[in-house]
C-alpha positions in Angstrom: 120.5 95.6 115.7 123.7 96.9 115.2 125.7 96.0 111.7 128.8 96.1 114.0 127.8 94.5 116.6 128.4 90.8 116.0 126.0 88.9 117.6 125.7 85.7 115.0 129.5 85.1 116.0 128.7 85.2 119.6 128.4 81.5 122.2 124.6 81.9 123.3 124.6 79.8 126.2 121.8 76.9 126.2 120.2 78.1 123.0 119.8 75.5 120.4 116.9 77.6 118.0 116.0 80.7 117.5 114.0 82.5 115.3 112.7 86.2 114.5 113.0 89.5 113.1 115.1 93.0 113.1 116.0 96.3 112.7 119.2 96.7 111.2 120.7 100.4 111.8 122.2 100.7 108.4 118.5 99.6 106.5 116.0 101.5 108.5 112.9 101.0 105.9 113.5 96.9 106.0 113.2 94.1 108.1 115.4 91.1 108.5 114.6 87.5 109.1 116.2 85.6 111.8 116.8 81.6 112.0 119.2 79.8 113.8 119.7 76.1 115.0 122.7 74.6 116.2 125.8 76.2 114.5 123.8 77.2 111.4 122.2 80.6 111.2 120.3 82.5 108.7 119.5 85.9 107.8 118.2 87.9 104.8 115.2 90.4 103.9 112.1 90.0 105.5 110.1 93.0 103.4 109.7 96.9 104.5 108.6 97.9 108.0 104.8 99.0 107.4 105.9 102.4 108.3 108.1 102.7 104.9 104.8 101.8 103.3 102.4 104.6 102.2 99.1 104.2 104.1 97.0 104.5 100.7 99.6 100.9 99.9 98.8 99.0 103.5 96.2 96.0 103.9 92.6 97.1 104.0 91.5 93.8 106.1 90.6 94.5 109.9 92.9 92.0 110.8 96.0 93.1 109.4 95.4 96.8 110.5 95.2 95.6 114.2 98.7 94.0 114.1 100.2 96.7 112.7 98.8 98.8 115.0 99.1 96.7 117.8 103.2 96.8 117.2 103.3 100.9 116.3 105.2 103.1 118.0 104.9 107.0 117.5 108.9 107.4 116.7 109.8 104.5 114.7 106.2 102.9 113.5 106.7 99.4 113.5 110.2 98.6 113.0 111.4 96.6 116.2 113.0 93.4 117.3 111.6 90.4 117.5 113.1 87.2 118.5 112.6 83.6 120.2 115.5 81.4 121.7 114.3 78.1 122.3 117.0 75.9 124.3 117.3 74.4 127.6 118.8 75.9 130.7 119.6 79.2 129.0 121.0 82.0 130.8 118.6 85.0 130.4 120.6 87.4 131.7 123.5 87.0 129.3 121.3 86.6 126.6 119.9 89.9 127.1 
């Protein structure tokens, strides 16, 4: 996500949730939390992309080494968009 590049203030046609996380340009090493419904949206810290965290500092459980892993990508580790719209007749091609 782009910090000019207003998406919040944008009509998303048919969506009445969503929900999810991103990768702002401007904070590479953090990820931000995503919640909307209706008009009201939200958006804050969500903690450090694992890849911003030293291995010798990551989860030792088997678990939480396969999702990280799961979501890693040789450039950028794990820092990625994720998001949900939940609504009814949404138009997925303006959306995208």
């Amino acid at each position: 996500m782009h910090p000019k590049r207003d998406l919040a203030n944008s009509e998303w046609p048919g969506v009445v949730r969503s929900k999810g996380f991103f990768w702002l340009a401007s904070r590479t090493t953090y990820g931000g939390s995503w919640s909307q419904a209706g008009a009201v949206c939200r958006h804050g810290m969500a903690g450090l992309w694992s890849a911003a965290v030293p291995k010798a500092h990551w989860p030792t459980d088997l678990e939480s080494l396969k999702y990280i892993n799961r979501n890693w990508e040789p450039n950028v580790g794990d820092a990625r968009q994720e998001f949900v719209p939940i609504g009814v007749d949404m138009d997925e091609l303006t959306l995208r």
